[in-house]
N, C-alpha and C positions, 0 to 999 in steps of 0.2 A: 296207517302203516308206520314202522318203527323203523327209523335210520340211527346209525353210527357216526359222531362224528367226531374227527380229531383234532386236537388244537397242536400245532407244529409253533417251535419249537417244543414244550414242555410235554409232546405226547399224550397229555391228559386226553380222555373218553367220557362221552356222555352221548346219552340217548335223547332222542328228538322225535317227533313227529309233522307232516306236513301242513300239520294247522300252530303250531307253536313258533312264536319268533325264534331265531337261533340265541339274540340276548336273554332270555328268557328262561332258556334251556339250559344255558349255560349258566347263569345264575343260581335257578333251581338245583343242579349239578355243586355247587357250592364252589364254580371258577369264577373270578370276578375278572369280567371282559370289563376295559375302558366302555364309557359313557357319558352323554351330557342331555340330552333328551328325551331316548326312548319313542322318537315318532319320526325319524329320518331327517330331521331339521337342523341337525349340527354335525354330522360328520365323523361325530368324537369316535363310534366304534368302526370304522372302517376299515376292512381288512381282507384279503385274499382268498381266492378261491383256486386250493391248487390242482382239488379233483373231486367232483360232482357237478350238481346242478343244484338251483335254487330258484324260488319264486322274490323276485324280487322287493315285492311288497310295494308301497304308497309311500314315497319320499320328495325332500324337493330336490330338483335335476341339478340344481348347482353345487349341490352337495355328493354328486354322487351323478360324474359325467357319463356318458356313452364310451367315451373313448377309454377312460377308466371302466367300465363293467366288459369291454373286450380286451382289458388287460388283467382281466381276473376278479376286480373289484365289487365287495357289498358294501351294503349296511346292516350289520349285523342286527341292530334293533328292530329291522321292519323283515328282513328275508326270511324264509322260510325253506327248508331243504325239502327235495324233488326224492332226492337218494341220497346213499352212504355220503360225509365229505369230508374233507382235508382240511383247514381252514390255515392260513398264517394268520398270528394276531399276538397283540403283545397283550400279556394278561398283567393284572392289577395284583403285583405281589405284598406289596407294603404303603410307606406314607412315602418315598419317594417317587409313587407312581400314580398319585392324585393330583390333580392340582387345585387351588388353592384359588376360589373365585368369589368375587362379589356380585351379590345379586339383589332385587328386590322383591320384596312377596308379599301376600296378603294375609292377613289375620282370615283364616278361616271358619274358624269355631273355638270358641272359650268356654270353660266346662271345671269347675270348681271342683278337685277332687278331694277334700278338707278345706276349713274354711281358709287356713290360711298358704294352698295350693292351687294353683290353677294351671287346667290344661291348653296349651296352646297348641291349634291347630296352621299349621302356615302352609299358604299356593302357589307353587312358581307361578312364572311367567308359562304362558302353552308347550314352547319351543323348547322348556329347561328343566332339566332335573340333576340332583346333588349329588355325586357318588363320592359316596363316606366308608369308612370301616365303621363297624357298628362299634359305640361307647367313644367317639370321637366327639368334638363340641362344634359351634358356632361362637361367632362374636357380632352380637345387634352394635350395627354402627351409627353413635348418637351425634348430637352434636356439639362442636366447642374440641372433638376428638377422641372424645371419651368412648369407651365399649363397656359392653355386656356380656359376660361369657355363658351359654348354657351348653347342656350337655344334651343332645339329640338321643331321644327317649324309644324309637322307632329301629328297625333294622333296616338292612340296605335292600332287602327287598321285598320290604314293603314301604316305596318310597313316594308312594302319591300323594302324602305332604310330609313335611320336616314335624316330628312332635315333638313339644318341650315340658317339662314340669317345673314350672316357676314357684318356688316359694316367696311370700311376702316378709319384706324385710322393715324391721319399723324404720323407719327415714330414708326406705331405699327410694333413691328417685327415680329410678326404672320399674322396679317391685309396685311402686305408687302407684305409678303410672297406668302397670298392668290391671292392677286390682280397684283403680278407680276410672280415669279419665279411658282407658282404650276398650276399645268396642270392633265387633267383625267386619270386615271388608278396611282396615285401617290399614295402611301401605308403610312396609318395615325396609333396613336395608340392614344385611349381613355379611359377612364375611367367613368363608368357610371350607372346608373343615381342618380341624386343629386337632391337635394332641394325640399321644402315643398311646393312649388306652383301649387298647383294645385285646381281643383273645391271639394267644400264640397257639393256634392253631395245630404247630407242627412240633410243642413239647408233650410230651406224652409221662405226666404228672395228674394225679387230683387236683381238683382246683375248689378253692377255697374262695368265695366273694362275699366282700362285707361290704354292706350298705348301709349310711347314715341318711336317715330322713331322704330329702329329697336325692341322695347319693344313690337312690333304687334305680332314678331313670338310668343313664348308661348303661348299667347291669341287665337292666330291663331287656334294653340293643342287644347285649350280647349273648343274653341267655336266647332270646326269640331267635339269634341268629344262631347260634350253637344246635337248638332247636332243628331247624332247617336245614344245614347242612348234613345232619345225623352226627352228632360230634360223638365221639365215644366215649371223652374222660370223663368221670365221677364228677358229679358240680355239687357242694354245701354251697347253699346260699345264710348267710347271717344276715336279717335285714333289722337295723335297729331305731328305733323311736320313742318319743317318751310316753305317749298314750296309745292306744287303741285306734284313734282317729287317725292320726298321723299315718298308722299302714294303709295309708289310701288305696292298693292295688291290693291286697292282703289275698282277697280269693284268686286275683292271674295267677300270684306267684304259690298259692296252692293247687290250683291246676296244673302248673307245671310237674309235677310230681308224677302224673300219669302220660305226659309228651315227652320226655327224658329220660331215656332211662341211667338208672344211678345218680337221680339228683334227690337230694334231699333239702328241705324249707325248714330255716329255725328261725322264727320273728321273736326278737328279744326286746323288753318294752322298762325302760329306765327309771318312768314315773307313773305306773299305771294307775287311772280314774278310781276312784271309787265307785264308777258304776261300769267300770269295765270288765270286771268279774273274770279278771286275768287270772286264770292256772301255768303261763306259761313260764319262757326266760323272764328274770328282771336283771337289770343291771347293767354295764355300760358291753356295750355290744362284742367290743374285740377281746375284752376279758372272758366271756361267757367263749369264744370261741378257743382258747387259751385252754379253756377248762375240760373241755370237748378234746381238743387234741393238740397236747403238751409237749407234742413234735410233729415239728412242722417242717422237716429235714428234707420230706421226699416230695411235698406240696408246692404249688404254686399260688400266689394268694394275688386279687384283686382286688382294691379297696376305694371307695369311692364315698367321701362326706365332708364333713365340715376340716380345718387343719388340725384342732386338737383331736381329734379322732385318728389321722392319718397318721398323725406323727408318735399318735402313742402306738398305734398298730405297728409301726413299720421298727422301732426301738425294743419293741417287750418281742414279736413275731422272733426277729433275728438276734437276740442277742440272747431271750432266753428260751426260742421254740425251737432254735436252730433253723432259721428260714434262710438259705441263700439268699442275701440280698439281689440278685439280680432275678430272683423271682420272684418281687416283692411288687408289684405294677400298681400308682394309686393316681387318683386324681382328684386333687383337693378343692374342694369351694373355699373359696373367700369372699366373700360378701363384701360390697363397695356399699357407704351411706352417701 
């Protein structure tokens, strides 16, 4: 059976059923309820019940007292609606409404997506889960105080592990590391999540994303989440590399063309192989997009790769595509040796 349910203040509605968490629901809905576990062990989404009923679900009691559930209280990760509901809850509008924690996790699976990419797979702790805006990063914290920054490759809701795409850096001592001495079940510690990259959701623009090399993962986040929520603006994606190899995901990001509608894939390739028997773009990626559309007045642009990439993107876009600089959103790699 299908319930209604309301989230107070913001009014927002979305539909449920009595076998579906309400975090769940709400999620899938494209509201991002606070979180920290997703199994009633932390509390994080706990919030009001101002009119229905619910199944309370499998939590632990200290998290989620008696005397609290006869003053209204769930957990929204584990409850379940009975009927129509009401709910008070503070929902996850931006990056002031995350917070910013350290945690550690496991190497769960590695998984070479080119030779010199690799996919990491990471496992919280049982009790813990990340809540990120998708195309935000992490920072591996090493030792002596040094970090690592990547960019979370996954959307927020699909967050049963954190995903990364690591390229290898010649003399990187982390990249090294990755691509030599570490191996699965190896125990990391991180800090997370960071940065302002992500979709603006509530401008109603084309949106234009350019990706360098490993600059696809964030994008990756955002398109899968754009995907899911049913986003409706127009997405180009530019994904740019210098061979064939390099577009390690090349077939996702062409099946995205039938789960989007209005999205278009143009993979532009800078040094293509002699046996890559490339008909496609060549050339440096944000020029090919220049070429394409020599105004970029009414556009929103996203950009994610290396600095010389970003900084030419972001100078040639607004001064001779006519790009609002404030809709100009990038986030640059820099590489530590």
């Amino acid at each position: 059976m299908s319930y209604q349910v309301t989230l107070q203040p913001s009014q927002h509605q979305f539909a449920t059923d009595s076998e579906t968490r309400l975090l769940d629901a709400a999620l899938a809905a494209g509201f991002n309820l606070p979180y920290g576990c997703r199994n009633g062990a932390c509390g994080s989404c706990k919030g009001k019940i101002l009119s229905g009923t619910v199944d309370y679900g499998q939590y632990q009691a200290a998290k989620l007292t008696e005397q609290e559930k006869t003053q209204g209280y769930a957990l929204f990760c584990v409850a379940k609606a009975c009927s129509d509901l009401v709910l008070e809850c503070r929902e996850v509008g931006g990056l002031k409404d995350i917070a910013v924690r350290t945690l550690p996790t496991r190497v769960q699976e590695m998984q070479k997506l080119a030779p010199d990419v690799m996919l990491l797979k990471l496992k919280l702790p049982a009790n813990e889960r990340l809540q990120f805006l998708a195309g935000q990063y992490i920072d591996f914290l090493l030792k002596e105080g040094k970090r690592r920054s990547f960019s979370i490759a996954n959307a927020p809701h699909d967050d049963e592990f954190i995903t990364l795409h690591i390229r290898e850096v010649p003399g990187g001592h982390f990249t090294g590391h990755v691509f030599g001495a570490m191996k699965e079940r190896d125990i990391l510690r991180f800090e997370g999540p960071h940065g302002s990259f992500f979709l603006r959701e509530d401008v109603e623009r084309p949106v234009v994303m350019v990706a360098g090399g490993t600059g696809f993962a964030p994008i990756k986040a955002v398109i899968e989440h754009a995907i899911k929520i049913g986003y409706t603006q127009p997405i180009t994606l530019y994904w740019g590399a210098r061979t064939k190899q390099d577009l390690y995901m090349h077939d996702l990001a062409q099946s995205w063309v039938g789960a989007l509608p209005g999205f278009r894939y143009v993979p532009v390739l800078s040094e293509p192989a002699a046996g890559d028997a490339w008909d496609g773009r060549t050339g440096f990626v944000h020029q090919v997009v220049m070429a394409d559309l020599p105004d970029l007045s009414g556009h929103q642009v996203y950009a994610c790769g290396g600095p010389a990439m970003i900084d030419a993107a972001k100078e040639d876009f607004t001064r001779q595509c006519g790009l609002p600089i404030e809709h100009f959103h990038a986030d640059s790699f820099t590489y530590s040796t």
